[in-house]
ROVO-644624 format. One line per field, with one value per residue (C-alpha): residue in three letters; residue number from 1; x, y, z. Coordinates in nm, 4 decimals, always signed. Each point is the difference from the previous one (the first is absolute). Layout:
<atoms>
type c(ALA; ...)
seq c(NUM; ...)
x c(X; ...)
y c(Y; ...)
z c(Z; ...)
</atoms>
This chain:
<atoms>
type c(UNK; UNK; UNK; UNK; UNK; UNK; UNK; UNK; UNK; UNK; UNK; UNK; UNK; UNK; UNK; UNK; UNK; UNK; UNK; UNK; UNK; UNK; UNK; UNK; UNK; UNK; UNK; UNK; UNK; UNK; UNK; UNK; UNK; UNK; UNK; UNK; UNK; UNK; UNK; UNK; UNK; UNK; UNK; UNK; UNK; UNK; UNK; UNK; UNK; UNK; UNK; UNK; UNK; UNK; UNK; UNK; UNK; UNK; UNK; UNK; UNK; UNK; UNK; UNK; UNK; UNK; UNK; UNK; UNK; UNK; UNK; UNK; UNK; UNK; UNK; UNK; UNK; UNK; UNK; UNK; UNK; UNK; UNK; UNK; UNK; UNK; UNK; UNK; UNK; UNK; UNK; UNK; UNK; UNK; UNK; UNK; UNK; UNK; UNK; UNK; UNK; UNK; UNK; UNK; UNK; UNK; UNK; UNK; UNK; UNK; UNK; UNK; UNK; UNK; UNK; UNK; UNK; UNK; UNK; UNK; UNK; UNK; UNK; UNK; UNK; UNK; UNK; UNK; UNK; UNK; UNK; UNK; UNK; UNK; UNK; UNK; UNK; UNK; UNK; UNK; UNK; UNK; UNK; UNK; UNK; UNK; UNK; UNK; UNK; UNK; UNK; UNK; UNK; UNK; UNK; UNK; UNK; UNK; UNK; UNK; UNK; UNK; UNK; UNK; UNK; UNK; UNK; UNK; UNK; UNK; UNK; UNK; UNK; UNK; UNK; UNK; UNK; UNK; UNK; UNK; UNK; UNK; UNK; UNK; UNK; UNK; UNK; UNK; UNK; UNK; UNK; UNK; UNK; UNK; UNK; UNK; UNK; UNK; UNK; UNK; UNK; UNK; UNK; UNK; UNK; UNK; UNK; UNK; UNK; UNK; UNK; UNK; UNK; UNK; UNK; UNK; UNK; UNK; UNK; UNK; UNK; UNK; UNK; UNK; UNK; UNK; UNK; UNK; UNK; UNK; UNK; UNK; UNK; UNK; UNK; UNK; UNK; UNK; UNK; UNK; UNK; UNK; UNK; UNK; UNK; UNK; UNK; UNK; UNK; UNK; UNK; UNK; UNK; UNK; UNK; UNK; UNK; UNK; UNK; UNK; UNK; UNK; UNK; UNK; UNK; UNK; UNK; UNK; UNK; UNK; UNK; UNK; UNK; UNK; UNK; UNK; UNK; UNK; UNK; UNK; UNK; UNK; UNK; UNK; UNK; UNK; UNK; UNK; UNK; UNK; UNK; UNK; UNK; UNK; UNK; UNK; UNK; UNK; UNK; UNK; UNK; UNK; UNK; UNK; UNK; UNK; UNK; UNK; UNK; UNK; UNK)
seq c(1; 2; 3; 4; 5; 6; 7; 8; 9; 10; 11; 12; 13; 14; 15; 16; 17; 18; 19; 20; 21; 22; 23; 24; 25; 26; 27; 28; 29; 30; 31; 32; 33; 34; 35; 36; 37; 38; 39; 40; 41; 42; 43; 44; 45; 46; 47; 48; 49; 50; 51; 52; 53; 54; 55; 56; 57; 58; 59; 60; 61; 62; 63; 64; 65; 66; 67; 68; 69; 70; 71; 72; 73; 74; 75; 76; 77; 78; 79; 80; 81; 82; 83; 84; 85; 86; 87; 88; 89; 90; 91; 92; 93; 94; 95; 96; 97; 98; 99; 100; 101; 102; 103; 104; 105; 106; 107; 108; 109; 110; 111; 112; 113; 114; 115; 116; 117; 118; 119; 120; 121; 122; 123; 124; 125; 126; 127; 128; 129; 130; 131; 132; 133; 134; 135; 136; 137; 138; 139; 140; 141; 142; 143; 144; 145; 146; 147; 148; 149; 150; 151; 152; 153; 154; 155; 156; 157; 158; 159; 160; 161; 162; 163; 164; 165; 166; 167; 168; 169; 170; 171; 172; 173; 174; 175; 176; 177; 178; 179; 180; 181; 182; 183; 184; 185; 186; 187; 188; 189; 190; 191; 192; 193; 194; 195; 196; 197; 198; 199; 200; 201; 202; 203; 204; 205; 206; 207; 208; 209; 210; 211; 212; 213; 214; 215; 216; 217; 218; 219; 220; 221; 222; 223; 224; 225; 226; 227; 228; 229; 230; 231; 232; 233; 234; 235; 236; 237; 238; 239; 240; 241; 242; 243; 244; 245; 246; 247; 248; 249; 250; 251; 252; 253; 254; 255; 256; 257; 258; 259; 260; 261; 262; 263; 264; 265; 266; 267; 268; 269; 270; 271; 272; 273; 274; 275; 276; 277; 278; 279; 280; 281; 282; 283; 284; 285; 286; 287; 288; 289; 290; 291; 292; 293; 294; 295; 296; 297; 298; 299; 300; 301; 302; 303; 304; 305; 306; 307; 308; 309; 310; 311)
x c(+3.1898; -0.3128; +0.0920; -0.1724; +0.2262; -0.1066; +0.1437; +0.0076; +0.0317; +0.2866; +0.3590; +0.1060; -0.3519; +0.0308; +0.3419; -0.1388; -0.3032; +0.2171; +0.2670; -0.2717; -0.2261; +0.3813; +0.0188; -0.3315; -0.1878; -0.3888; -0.0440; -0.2370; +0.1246; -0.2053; +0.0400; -0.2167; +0.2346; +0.0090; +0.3757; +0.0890; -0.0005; -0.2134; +0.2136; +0.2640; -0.2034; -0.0594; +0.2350; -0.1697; -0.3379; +0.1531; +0.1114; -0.3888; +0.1500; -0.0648; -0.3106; -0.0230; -0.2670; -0.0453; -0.0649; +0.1239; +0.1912; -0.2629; -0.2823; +0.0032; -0.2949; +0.1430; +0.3481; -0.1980; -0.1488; +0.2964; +0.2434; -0.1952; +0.1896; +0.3288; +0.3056; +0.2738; -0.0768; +0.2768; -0.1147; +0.1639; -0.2619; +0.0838; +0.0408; +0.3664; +0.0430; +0.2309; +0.0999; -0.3134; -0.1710; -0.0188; -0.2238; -0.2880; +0.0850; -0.2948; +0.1296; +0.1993; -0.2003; -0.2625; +0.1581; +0.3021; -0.1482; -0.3701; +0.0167; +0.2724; -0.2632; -0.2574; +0.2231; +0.0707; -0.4185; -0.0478; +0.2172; -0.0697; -0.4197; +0.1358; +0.2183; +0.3216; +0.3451; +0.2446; +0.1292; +0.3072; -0.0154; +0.2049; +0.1434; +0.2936; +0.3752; -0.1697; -0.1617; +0.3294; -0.0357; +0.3747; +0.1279; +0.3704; +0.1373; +0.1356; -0.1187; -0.3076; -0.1167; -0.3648; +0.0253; +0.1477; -0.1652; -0.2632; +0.1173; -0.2920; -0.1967; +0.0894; -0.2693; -0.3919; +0.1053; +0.2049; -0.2255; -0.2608; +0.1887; +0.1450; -0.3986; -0.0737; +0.3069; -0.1695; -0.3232; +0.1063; +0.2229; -0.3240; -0.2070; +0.2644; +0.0124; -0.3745; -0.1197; +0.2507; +0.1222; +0.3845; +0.0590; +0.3354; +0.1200; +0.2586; +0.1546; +0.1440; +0.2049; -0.0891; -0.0549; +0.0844; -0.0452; -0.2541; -0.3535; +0.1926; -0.2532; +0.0587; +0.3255; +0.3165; +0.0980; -0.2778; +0.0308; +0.3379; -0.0168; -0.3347; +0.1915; +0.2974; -0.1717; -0.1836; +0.3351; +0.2976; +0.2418; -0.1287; -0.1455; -0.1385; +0.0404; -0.1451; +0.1300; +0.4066; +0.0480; +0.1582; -0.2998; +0.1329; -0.2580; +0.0012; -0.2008; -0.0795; -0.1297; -0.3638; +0.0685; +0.2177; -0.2060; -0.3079; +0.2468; +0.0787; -0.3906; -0.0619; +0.3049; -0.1014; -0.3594; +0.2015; +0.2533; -0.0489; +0.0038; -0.4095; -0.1196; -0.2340; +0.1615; +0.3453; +0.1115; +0.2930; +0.2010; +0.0410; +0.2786; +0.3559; +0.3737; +0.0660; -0.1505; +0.0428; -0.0551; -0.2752; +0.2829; +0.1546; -0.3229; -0.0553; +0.3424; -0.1023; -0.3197; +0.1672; +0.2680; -0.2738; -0.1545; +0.3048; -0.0150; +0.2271; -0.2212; +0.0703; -0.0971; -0.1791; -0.1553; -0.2660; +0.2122; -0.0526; +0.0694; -0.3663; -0.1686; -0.3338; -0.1846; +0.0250; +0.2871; +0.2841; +0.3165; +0.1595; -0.1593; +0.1891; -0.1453; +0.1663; -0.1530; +0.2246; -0.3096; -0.1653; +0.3484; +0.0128; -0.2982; +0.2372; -0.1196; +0.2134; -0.0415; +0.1417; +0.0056; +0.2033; -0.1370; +0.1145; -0.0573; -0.3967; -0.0005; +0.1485; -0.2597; -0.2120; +0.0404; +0.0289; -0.3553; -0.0670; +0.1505; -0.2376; -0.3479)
y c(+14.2297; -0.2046; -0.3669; -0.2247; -0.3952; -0.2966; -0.3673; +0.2310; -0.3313; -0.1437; -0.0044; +0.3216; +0.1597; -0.0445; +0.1336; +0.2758; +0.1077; -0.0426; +0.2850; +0.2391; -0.0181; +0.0400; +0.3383; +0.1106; -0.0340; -0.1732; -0.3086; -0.2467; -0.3360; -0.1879; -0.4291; -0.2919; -0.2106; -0.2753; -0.0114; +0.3461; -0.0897; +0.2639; -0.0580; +0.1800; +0.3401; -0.0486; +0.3157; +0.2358; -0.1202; +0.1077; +0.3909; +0.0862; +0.1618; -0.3585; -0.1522; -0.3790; +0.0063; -0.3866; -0.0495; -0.1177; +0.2803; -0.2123; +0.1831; +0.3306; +0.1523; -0.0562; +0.1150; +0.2951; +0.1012; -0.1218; +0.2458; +0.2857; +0.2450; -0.1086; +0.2123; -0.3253; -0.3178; -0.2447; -0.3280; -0.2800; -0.2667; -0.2552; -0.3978; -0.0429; -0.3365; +0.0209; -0.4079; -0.1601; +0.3226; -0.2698; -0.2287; +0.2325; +0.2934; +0.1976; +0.0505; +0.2645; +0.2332; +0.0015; +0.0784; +0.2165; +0.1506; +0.0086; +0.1374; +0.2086; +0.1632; -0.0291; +0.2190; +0.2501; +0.0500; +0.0280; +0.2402; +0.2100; -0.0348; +0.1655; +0.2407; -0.1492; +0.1207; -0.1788; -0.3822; -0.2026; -0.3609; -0.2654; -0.1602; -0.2345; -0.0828; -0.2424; +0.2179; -0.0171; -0.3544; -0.1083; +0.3906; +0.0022; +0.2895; +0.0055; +0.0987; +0.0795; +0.3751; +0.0759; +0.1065; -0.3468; -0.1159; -0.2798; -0.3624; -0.2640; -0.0432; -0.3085; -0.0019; +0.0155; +0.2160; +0.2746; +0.0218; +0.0822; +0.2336; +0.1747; +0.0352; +0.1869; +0.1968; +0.1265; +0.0341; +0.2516; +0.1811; +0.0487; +0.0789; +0.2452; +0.2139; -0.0321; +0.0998; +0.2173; -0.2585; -0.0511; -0.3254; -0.1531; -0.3672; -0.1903; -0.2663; -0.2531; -0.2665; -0.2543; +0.1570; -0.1633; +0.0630; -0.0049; -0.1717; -0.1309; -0.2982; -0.1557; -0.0712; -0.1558; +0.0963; -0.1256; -0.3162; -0.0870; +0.0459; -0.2289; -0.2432; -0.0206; +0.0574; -0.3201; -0.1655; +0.1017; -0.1894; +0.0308; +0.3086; -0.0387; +0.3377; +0.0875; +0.0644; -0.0156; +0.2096; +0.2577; +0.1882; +0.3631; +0.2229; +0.3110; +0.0711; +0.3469; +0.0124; +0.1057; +0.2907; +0.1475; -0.0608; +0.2066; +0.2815; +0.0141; -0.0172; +0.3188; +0.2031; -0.0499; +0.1314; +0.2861; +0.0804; -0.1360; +0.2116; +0.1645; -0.1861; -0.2421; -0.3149; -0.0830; -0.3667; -0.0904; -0.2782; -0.1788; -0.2307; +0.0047; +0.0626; -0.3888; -0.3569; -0.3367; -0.3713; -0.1602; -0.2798; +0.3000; +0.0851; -0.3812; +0.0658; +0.2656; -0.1596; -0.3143; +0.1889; +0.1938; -0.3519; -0.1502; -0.2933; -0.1372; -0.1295; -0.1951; +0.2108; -0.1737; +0.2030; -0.0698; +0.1012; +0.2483; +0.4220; +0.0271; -0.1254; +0.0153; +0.1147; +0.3833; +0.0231; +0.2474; -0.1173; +0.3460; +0.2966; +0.2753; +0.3683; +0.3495; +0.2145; +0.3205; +0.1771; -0.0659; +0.0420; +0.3890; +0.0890; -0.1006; -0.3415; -0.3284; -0.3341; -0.0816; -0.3204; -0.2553; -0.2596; -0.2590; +0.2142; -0.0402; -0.3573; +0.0196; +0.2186; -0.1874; -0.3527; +0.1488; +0.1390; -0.3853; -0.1244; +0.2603; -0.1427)
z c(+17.4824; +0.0134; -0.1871; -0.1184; -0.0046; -0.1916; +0.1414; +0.3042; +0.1619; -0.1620; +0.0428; -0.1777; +0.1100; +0.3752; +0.0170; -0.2435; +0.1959; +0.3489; -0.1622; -0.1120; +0.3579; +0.1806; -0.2101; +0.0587; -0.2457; -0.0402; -0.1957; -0.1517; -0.0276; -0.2605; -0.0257; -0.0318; +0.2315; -0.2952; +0.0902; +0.1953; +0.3725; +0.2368; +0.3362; -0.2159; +0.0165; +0.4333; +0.0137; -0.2485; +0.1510; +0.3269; -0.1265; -0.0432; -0.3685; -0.1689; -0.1329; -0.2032; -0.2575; -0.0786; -0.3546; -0.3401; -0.2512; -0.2493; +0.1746; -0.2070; +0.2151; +0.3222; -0.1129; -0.1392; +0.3391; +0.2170; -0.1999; +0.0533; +0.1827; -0.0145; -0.1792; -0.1061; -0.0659; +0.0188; -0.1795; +0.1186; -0.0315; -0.2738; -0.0337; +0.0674; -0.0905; -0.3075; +0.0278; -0.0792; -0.1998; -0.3335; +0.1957; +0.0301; -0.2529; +0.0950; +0.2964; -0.0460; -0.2606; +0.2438; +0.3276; -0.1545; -0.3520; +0.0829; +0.3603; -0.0858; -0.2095; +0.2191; +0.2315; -0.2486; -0.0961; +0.3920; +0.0107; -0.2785; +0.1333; +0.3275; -0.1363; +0.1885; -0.2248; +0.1199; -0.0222; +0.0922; -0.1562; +0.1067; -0.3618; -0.0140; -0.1399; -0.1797; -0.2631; -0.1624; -0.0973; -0.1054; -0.0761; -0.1476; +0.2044; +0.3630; +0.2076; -0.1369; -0.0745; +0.0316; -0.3635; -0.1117; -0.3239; +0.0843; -0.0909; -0.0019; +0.3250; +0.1286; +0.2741; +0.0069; +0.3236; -0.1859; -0.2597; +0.1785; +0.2311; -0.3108; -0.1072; +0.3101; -0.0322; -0.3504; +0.1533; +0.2360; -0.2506; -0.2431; +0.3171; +0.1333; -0.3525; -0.0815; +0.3294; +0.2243; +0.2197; +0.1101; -0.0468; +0.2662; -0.1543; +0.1816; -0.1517; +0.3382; -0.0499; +0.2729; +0.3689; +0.3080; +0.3474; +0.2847; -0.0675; -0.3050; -0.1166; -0.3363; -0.2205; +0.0141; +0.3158; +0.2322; -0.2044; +0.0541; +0.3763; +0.0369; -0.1602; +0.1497; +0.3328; -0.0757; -0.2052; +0.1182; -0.1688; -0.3399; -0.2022; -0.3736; -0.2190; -0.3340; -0.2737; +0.0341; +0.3002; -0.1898; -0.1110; +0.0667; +0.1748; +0.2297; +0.2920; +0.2202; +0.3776; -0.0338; +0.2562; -0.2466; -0.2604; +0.1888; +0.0837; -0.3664; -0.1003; +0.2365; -0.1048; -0.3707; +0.0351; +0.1873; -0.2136; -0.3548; -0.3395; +0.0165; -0.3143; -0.0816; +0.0407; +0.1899; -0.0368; +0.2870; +0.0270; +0.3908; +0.0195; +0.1591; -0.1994; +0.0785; -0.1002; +0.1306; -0.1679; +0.1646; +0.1493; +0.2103; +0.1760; +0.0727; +0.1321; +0.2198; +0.1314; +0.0657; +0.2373; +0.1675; +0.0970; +0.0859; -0.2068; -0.2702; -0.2750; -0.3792; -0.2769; -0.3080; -0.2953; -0.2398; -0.2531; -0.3061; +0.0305; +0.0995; +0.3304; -0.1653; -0.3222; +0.0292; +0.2134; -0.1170; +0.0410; +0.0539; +0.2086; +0.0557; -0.0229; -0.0917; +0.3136; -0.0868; -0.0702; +0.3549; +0.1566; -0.1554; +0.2414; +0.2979; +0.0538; +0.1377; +0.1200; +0.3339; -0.0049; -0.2181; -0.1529; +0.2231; +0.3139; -0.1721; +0.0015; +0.3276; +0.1468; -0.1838; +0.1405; +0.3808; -0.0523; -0.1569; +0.3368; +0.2434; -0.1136)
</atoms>
């Protein structure tokens, strides 16, 4: 395989691009560094199989050029930052919707067939089942951030039947894990690495939500593009069979630090203005190919705050 990563940088991109040089394989990392940190990539750069192409996934001629060659693009690039997505709304069409076209026209310019798109849990806004099948009817987006995730999602559907491409969407629920950066997680240890005694949670604390170890969630990205139904789209949950309230992993963390803080909440089921109170994801289809998590939830968090305390 010859692929071609957006965010190649990031969190889920470095441990992406690290899996596919360990099995052999030639890639092109692409990543204007805006957030995506390049020390991460020090290994691939290392394997003589890796190349970083700086640049933005806005830049439609340079994505143009830069995919040329490559076999599977795995678009991971996107503006992640669900919480404050209502304080600059534009935010997220550009950087999800727009680029995710911009990847798809690049890609259909160099003849490359094949895509794997990094979507999200949260493209089911406030479903009623549980857990959540990828054919659940769609509620009402509750997020700028789904929204335009479930955009791209079309996108690549329409792009997939009206020009021979196989189009790979994987829904994740939160990921955790080495080179983890931004969410929950990393917040609550800062703080009670700087505070102790005291930790301040949105929300009630018993906002329900499920996370998966972003090793297994690779593994399950490359068994899908190996295994999957051959037809133009294939949409795959990534989650775990379990969920946890938000208190328990302040729990966890707390433990991990050895310290005994107060809890206080914010109050109300949500900790912000697009956050579901309930994540949980039916991943019986991605399960049928043979895949797992190894990890628990809280053995992620775990992992997740001993990586924390390396740095």
């Amino acid at each position: 395989m010859k692929a071609f990563v957006t965010g190649a940088a990031g969190f889920i991109g470095s441990n992406l691009v690290d899996r596919l040089v360990s099995q052999g394989h030639d890639v092109i990392g692409y990543d204007n560094l805006s957030t995506g940190i390049e020390k991460n990539l020090d290994g691939a750069s290392a394997s003589g199989r890796f190349r970083l192409v700086r640049a933005d996934v806005l830049d439609l001629d340079t994505l143009t050029r830069s995919v040329e060659g490559c076999d599977t693009v795995f678009h991971l690039a996107a503006n992640a930052d669900v919480r404050f997505g209502t304080e600059h709304p534009r935010r997220d069409l550009e950087q999800n919707t727009i680029a995710t076209w911009n990847v798809l026209e690049a890609m259909r310019r160099g003849g490359v067939k094949r895509i794997a798109f990094s979507s999200t849990g949260s493209v089911y806004g406030e479903p009623e089942i549980f857990p959540t099948p990828e054919n659940a009817p769609f509620p009402i987006q509750t997020s700028l951030y789904g929204a335009s995730k479930l955009a791209s999602e079309a996108m690549i559907q329409a792009y997939a039947e009206g020009f021979g491409m196989r189009g790979f969407i994987f829904r994740f629920v939160s990921l955790l894990g080495e080179r983890y950066s931004h969410g929950h997680v990393i917040d609550f240890y800062r703080q009670l690495r700087e505070h102790p005694d005291g930790l301040h949670i949105l929300g009630d604390g018993r906002q329900r939500k499920s996370y998966l170890y972003v090793q297994d969630c690779i593994s399950a990205v490359l068994l899908a593009l190996d295994k999957a139904p051959d037809q133009p789209t294939n949409i795959f949950n990534l989650g775990t069979d379990e969920y946890c309230e938000v208190k328990d992993s302040a729990g966890w963390i707390a433990a991990r630090l050895g310290v005994s803080p107060e809890f206080t909440y914010a109050g109300g089921k949500r900790g912000w203005i697009g956050d579901s109170p309930f994540i949980f994801l039916d991943t019986s289809r991605i399960k049928a190919l043979g895949w797992k998590p190894t990890l628990t939830i809280r053995q992620s968090v775990e992992n997740t705050v001993e990586y924390l305390m390396r740095l």
